[in-house]
C-alpha positions in Angstrom: -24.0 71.9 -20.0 -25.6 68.6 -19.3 -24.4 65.7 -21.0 -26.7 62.9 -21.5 -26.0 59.3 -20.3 -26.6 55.9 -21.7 -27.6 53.0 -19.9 -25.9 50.4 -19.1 -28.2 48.2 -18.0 -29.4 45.0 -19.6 -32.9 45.7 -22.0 -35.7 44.1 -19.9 -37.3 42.8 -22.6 -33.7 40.8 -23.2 -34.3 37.3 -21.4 -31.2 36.6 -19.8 -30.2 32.7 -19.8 -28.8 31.0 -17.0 -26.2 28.1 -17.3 -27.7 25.1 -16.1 -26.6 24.7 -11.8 -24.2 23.1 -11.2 -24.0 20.3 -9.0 -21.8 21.7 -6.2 -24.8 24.0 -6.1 -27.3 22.0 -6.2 -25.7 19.2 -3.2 -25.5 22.3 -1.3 -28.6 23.7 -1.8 -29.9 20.0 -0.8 -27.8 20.4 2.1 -29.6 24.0 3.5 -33.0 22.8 2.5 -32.3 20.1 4.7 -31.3 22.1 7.4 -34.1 24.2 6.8 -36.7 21.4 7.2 -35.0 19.0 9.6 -34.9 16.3 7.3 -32.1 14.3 5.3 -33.5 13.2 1.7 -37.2 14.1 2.4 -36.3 11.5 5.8 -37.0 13.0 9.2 -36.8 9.6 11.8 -33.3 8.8 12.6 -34.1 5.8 11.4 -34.8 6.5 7.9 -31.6 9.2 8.0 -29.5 6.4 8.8 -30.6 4.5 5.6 -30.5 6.7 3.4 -26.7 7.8 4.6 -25.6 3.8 4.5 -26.9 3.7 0.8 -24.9 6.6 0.2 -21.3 5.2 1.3 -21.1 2.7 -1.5 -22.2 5.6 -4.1 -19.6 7.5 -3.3 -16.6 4.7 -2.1 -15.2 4.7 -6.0 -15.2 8.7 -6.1 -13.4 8.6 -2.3 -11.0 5.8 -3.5 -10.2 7.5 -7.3 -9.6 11.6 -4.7 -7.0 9.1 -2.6 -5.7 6.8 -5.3 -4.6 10.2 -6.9 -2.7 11.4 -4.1 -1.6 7.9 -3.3 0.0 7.5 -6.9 1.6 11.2 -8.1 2.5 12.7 -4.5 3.0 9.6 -2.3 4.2 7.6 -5.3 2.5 4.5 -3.8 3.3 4.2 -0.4 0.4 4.7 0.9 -2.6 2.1 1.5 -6.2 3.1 0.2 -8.7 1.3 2.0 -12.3 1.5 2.9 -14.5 0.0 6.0 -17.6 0.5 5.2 -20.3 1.8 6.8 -19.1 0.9 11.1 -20.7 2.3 14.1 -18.2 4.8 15.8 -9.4 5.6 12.7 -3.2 4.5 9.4 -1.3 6.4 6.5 2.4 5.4 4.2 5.6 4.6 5.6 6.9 8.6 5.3 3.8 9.9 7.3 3.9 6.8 9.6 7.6 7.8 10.5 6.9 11.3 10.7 4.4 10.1 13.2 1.1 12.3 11.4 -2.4 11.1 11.4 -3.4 9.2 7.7 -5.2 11.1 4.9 -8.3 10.2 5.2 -11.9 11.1 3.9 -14.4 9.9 6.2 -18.5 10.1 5.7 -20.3 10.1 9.3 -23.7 10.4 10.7 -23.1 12.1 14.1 -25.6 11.2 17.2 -26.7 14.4 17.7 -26.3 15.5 13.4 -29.7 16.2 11.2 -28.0 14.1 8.6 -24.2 12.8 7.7 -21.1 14.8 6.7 -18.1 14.2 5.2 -15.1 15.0 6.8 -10.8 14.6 6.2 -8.2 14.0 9.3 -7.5 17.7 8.7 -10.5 19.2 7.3 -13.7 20.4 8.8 -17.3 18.6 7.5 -18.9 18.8 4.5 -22.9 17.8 3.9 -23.2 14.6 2.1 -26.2 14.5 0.5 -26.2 12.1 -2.1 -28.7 10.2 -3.1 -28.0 8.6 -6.2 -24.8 7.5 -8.8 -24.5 10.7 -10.4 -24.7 13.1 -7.4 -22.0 10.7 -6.0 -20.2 11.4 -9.1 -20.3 15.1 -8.9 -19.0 15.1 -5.7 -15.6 13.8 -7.0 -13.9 17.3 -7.3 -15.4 18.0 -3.5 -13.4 14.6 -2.7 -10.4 16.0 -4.6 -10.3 19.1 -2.4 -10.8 17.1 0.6 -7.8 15.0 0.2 -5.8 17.3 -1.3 -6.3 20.2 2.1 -5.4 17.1 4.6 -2.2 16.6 3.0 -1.4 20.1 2.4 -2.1 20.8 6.1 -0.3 17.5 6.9 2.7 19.0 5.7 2.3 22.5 7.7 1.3 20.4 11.0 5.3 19.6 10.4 6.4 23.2 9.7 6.5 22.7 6.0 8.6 19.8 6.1 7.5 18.3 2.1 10.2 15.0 3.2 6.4 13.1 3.5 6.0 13.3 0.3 7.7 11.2 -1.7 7.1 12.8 -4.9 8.4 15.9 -3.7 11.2 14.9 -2.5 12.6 12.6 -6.0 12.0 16.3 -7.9 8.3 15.7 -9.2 7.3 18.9 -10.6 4.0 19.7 -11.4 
């Protein structure tokens, strides 16, 4: 006896709607098209690369500044120092990773000699394309930023074999 199955597939004549893209996608699809054509923003001198990457350090300074004030405030409970340089051609942290004698946390946009375009990168954490062009792309790479900061100190903390003492918050009881 055979028994009959249903589909489960969609109807085809059913139109299915896509959420709009979201921007991680879309800076990363940027980022491979990009790749793809040897450019940076539609620019192919290094010239022109270079620009466009110095315009985009001020866009995203207040996103980089708001991912490290965070950290700075609820786990470092302000003993670090947040500060910026700027674009600079060519690197430091609170009094607890200081002592502990770490490296700073750090989020740090660069254009590398040899690079197709610039990358951010953390003291601790690998690059990631920056391709931003404009206010709100730099704005919609404030969770990216987040991330950032928040892997360097996490792998902070396991370059000293777990040892949470260089974090302040941790060690008064802060609880999330």
């Amino acid at each position: 006896m055979s028994k009959s199955r249903q589909s489960t597939a969609p109807n085809p004549k059913e139109r299915i709607v896509q959420p709009p893209r979201p921007a991680s996608a879309a800076a990363l699809l940027r980022h491979f098209a990009d790749l793809r054509d040897g450019t940076h923003g539609g620019a192919q001198s290094r010239s022109d690369k270079e620009r466009l990457f110095a315009a985009a350090v001020p866009l995203l300074d207040p996103q980089a500044r708001q991912a490290l004030e965070e950290i700075n405030t609820y786990l470092l409970l302000g003993t670090g120092d947040v500060t910026a340089t700027g674009v600079r051609r060519s690197a430091d942290g609170g009094t607890e990773q200081q002592a502990a004698g770490i490296k700073p946390i750090v989020i740090r946009a660069y254009f590398g000699i040899g690079f197709a375009h610039p990358h951010l990168q953390s003291g601790t954490v690998g690059d990631w394309p920056l391709n931003v062009f404009d206010e709100e792309q730099a704005m919609a790479e404030l969770p990216t930023l987040r991330a950032v900061a928040a892997a360097n100190i996490h792998n902070l903390v396991l370059q000293l074999g777990g040892d949470v003492r260089i974090i302040p918050a941790t060690v008064k009881g802060v609880d999330g």
